[in-house]
C-alpha positions in Angstrom: 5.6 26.0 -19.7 9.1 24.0 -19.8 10.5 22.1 -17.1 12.5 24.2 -15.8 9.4 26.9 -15.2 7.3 24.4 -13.8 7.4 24.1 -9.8 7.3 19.7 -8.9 6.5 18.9 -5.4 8.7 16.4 -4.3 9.2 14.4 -0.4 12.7 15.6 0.6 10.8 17.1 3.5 9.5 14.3 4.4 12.5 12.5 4.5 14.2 15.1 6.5 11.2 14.9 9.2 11.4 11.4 9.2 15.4 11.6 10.0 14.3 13.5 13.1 11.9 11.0 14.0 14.5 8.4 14.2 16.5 7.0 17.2 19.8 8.8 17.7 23.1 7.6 16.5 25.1 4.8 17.7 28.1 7.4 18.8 27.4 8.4 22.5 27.0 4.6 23.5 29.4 3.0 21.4 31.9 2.6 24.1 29.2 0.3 25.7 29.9 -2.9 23.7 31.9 -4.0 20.4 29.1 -6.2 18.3 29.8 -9.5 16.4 28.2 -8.6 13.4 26.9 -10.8 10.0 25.4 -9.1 6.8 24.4 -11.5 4.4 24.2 -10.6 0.9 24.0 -13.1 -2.2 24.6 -10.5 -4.8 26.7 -11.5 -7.7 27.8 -7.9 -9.5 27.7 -4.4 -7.6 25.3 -1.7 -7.8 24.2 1.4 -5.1 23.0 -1.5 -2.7 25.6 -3.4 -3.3 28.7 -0.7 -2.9 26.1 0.1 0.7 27.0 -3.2 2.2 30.7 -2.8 1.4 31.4 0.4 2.9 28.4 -0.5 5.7 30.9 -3.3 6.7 34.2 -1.6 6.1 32.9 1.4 8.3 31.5 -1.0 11.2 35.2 -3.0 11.2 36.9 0.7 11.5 34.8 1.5 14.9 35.9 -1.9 16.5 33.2 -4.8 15.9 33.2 -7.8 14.7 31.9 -8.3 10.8 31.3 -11.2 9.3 29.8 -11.8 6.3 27.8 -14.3 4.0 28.0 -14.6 0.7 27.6 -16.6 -2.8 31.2 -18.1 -4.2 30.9 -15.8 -6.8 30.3 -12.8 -5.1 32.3 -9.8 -6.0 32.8 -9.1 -2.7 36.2 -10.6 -1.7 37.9 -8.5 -3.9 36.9 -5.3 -3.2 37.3 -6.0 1.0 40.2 -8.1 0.4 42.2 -5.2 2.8 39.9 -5.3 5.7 39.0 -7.2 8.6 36.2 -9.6 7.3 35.4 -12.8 8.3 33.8 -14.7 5.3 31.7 -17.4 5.0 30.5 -18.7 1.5 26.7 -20.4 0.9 24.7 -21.5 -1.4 22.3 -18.1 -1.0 20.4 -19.8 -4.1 16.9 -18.3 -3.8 14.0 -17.2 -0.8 13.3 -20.9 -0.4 17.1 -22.6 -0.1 16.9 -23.7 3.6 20.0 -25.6 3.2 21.5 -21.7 3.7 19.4 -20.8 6.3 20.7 -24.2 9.0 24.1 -23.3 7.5 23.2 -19.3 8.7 21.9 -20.6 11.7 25.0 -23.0 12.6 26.7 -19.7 12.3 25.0 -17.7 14.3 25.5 -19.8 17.4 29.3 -20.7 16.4 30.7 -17.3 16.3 27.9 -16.0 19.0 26.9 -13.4 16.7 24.7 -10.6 17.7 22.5 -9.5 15.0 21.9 -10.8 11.4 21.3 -8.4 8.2 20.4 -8.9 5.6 20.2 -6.9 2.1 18.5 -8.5 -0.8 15.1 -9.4 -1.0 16.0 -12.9 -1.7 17.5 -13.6 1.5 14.9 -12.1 3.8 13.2 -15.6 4.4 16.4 -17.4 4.8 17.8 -14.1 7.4 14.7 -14.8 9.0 14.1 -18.3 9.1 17.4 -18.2 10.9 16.7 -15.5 13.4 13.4 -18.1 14.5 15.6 -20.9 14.8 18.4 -19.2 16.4 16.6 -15.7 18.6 18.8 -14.0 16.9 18.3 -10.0 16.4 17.6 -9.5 12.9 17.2 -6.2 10.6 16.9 -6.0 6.9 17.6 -3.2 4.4 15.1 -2.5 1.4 17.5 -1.1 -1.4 15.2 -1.5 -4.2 11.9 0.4 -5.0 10.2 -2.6 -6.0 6.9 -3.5 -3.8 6.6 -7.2 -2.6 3.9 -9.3 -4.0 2.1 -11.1 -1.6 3.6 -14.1 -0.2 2.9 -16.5 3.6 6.8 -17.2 3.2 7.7 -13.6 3.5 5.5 -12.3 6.0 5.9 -15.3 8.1 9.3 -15.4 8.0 10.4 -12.0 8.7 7.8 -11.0 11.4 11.0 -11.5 14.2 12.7 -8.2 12.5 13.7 -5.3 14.7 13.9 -3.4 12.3 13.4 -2.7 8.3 15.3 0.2 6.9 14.3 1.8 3.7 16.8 4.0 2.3 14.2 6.7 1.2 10.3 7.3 1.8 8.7 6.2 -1.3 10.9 2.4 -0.5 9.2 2.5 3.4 5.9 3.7 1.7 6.1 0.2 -0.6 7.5 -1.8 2.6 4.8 -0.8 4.9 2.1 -1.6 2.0 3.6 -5.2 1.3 4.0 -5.6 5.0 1.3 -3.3 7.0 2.1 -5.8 10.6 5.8 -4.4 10.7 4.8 -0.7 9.9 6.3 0.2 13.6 9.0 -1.3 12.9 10.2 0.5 9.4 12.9 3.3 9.4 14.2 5.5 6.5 18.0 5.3 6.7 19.3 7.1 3.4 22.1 5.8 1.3 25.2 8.3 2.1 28.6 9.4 0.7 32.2 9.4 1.5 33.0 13.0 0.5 36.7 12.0 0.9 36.6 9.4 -2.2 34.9 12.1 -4.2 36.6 13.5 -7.0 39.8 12.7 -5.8 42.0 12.4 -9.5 42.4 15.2 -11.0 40.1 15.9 -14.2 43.2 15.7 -16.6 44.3 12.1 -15.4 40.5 11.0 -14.9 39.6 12.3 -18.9 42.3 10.1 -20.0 41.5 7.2 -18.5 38.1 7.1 -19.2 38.8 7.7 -22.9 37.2 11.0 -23.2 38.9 13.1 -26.2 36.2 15.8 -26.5 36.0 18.9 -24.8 32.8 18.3 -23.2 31.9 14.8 -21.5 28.3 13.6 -20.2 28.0 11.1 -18.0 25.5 8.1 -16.6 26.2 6.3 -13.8 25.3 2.5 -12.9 24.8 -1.0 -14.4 23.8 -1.4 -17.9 19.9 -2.9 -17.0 16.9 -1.4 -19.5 15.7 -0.4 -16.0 18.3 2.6 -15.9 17.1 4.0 -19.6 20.7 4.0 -21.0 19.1 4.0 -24.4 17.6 7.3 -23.8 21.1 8.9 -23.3 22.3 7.3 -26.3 19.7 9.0 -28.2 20.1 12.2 -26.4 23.7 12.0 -28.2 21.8 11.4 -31.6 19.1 14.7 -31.2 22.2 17.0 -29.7 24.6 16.3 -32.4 21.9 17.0 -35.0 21.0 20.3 -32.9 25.1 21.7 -33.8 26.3 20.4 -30.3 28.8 17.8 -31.6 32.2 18.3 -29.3 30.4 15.5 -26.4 31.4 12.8 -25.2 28.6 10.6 -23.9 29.8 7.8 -21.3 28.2 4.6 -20.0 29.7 4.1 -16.8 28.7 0.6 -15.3 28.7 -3.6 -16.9 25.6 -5.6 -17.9 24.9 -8.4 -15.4 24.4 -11.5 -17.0 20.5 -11.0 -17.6 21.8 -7.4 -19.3 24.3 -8.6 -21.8 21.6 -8.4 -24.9 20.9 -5.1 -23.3 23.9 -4.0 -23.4 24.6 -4.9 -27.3 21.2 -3.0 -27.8 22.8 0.2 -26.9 26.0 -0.4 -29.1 23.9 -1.7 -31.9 21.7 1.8 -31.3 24.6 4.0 -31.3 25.8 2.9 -34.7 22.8 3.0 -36.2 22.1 6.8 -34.4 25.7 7.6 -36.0 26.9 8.3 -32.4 28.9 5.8 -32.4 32.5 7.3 -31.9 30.6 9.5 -28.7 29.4 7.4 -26.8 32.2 5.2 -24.7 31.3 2.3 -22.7 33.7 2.1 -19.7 32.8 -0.9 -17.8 32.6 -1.3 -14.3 35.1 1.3 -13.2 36.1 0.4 -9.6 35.4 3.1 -7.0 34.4 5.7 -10.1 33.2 8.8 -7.7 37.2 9.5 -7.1 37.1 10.2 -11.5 33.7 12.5 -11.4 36.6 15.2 -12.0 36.2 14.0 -15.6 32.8 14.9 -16.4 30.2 18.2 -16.6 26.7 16.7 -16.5 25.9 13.7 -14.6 22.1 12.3 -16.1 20.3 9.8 -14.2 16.9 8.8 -16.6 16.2 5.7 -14.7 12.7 4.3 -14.7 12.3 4.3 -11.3 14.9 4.1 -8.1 14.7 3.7 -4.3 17.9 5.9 -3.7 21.0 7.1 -6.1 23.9 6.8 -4.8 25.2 7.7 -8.5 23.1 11.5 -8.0 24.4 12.2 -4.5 28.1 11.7 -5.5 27.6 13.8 -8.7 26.2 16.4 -6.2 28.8 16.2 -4.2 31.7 16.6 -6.8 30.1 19.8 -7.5 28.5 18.5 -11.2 25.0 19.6 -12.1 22.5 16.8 -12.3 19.4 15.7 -14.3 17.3 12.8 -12.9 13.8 11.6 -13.4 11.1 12.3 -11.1 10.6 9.1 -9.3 11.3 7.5 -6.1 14.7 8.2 -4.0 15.8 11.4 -6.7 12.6 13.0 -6.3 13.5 13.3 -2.4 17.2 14.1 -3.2 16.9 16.4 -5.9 15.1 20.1 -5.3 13.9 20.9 -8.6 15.2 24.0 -10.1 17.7 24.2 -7.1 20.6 21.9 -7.0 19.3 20.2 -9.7 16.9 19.3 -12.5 14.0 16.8 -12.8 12.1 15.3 -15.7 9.7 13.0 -16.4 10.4 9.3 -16.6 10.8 8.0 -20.2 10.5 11.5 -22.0 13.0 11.7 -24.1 12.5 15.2 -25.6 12.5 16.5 -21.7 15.6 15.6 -20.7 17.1 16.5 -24.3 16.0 19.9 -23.3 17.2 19.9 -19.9 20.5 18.8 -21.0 20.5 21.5 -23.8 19.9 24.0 -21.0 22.3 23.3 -18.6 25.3 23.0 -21.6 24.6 26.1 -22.6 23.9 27.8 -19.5 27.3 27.4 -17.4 26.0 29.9 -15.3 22.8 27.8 -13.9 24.6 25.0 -13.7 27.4 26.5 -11.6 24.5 27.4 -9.5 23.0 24.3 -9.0 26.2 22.3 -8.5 27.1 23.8 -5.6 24.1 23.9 -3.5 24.1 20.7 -4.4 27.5 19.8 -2.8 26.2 21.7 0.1 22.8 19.8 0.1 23.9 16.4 0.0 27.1 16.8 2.2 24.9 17.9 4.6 22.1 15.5 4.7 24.3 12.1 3.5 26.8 12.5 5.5 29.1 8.9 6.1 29.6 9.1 9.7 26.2 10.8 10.1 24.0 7.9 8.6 26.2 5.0 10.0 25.7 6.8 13.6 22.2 6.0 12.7 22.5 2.2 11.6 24.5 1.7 14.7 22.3 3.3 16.9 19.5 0.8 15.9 22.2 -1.8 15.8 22.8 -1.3 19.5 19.2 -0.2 20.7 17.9 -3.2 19.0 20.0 -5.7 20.8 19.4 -4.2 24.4 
């Protein structure tokens, strides 16, 4: 029985049950106070978490409150929120132990009388929180990453004042309330969402060219070069197609290597000319706000080892592209198999060779499943929808 016979159980329900569970938006009592507002964030390239805290702050400026945020001197950040209405302070953010950052997060808290502290990467939990004990400040944290904690003192002791800890899908609050059973109360599963109006925005013409695509048909995989997100397995998808006849693809890598991922990274070229696939596989780069160029491809495949969320898959979806994924973590709760889109099995190469041999030569299936997925995940990730929701905590939290 093939993949695409086979019926996979997967916990979109569960999600969806849980999204009912949670405390309204923030909408209906926004007019009741404007927040001041610091995310903290030590990340030093962009990925789905990253591109969450962006927007999360751009959208919280645009309804009126104040944002501040922390960050390395090297973070990426500036740039891309150079246009909006950001206060920024620069740390050292070094590591979970740097208490140098957390007094300088603390003298911040009570200079600018901020509200509520967030933080986003797992390395500044301790600091966030050491700085919530020494200040009372109301703090929440965001699990991005599917990861589970190992066991530490530091973490759990240093946390335990959190209001709240969102996981952006099940199987991430399932890991969270494992590595931390004292705060299971206090977990929520927020999703990741989209911005349908930054979606395929460039027409497919303009968004071909500049992505360097010259053949008729063009796959893509979306998201930092990293051995975690099984780029090699869509180079040698290019390999086992273009031996099967299909040879008019281009095959794009659409993300940089951080600076642990650079040997990575010449691993794939090194594999592509030695697969003779060379001159079909393009590596773009980082392409700055890529969803508005989906236009340019067909297939969007996501083979990652494992993932908490995609925000990659849910803007394929919602550009109307059909999608393959693995069946792990946050696109096993996105994805409904063998409805608006495909799954296969982490790792297995010859699987997803076959699902992407079945959807290129099946226009008619994938048709189908790219539109109920647009309707799917416009739907349930909705921008304003899921911020209502991280507001509403923001503001319920503090009163």
């Amino acid at each position: 029985m093939t993949p695409f016979n086979k019926s996979f159980t997967n916990v979109s329900d569960t999600i969806a049950r849980s999204a009912q569970l949670q405390p309204p938006g923030g909408r209906e009592i926004r007019e009741m106070r404007s927040l001041r507002i610091l995310q903290v964030c030590s990340a030093d390239s962009v990925g789905g978490g990253e591109r969450h805290v962006i927007d999360l702050t751009r959208a919280l400026a645009e309804r009126g409150h104040e944002l501040h945020l922390a960050v390395r001197r090297s973070s990426p950040f500036r740039d891309l929120l150079a246009d909006d209405r950001v206060h920024w302070h620069e740390l050292p953010l070094r590591n979970a132990t740097d208490i140098q950052s957390s007094r300088r997060l603390g003298v911040l808290l009570r200079a600018h009388e901020i509200d509520l502290l967030h933080g986003h990467v797992a390395r500044d939990y301790p600091l966030c929180g050491l700085a919530a004990r020494m200040t009372g400040a109301n703090l929440f944290l965001t699990r991005h990453h599917f990861r589970p904690f190992a066991k530490s003192l530091l973490y759990q002791w240093a946390i335990n004042p959190v209001r709240n800890l969102i996981a952006v899908s099940t199987s991430v609050a399932q890991g969270l309330a494992e590595s931390f059973p004292d705060l299971a109360d206090r977990i929520v599963v927020i999703p990741n969402w989209i911005d349908a109006r930054a979606v395929g925005t460039i027409s497919r013409a303009e968004s071909r060219d500049l992505l360097g695509i010259r053949l008729p048909i063009a796959v893509g995989l979306v998201g930092q070069i990293s051995a975690i997100k099984r780029q090699d397995l869509l180079v040698k998808a290019a390999a086992r197609l273009k031996t099967a006849g299909l040879t008019n693809i281009n095959f794009l890598l659409i993300g940089e290597a951080g600076p642990k991922d650079r040997d990575y990274e010449e691993h794939l070229r090194a594999l592509a000319r030695q697969l003779d696939v060379a001159d079909k596989v393009i590596f773009t780069g980082y392409v700055p706000g890529f969803a508005r160029y989906l236009n340019a491809l067909d297939l969007v495949v996501a083979p990652s080892e494992n993932e908490g969320f995609s925000l990659a898959v849910i803007e394929a979806m919602a550009a109307r592209l059909p999608v393959i994924a693995t069946r792990v973590g946050g696109p096993s709760e996105i994805i409904d198999h063998g409805l608006t889109g495909l799954l296969v099995p982490p790792g297995e190469l010859e699987a997803l060779v076959e699902a992407m041999s079945h959807l290129l030569s099946d226009q008619a299936l994938s048709n189908q499943l790219a539109e109920a997925a647009a309707v799917s995940v416009r739907t349930r990730f909705d921008r304003e929808g899921v911020i209502d929701r991280i507001e509403g905590l923001y503001l319920r939290g503090i009163s």
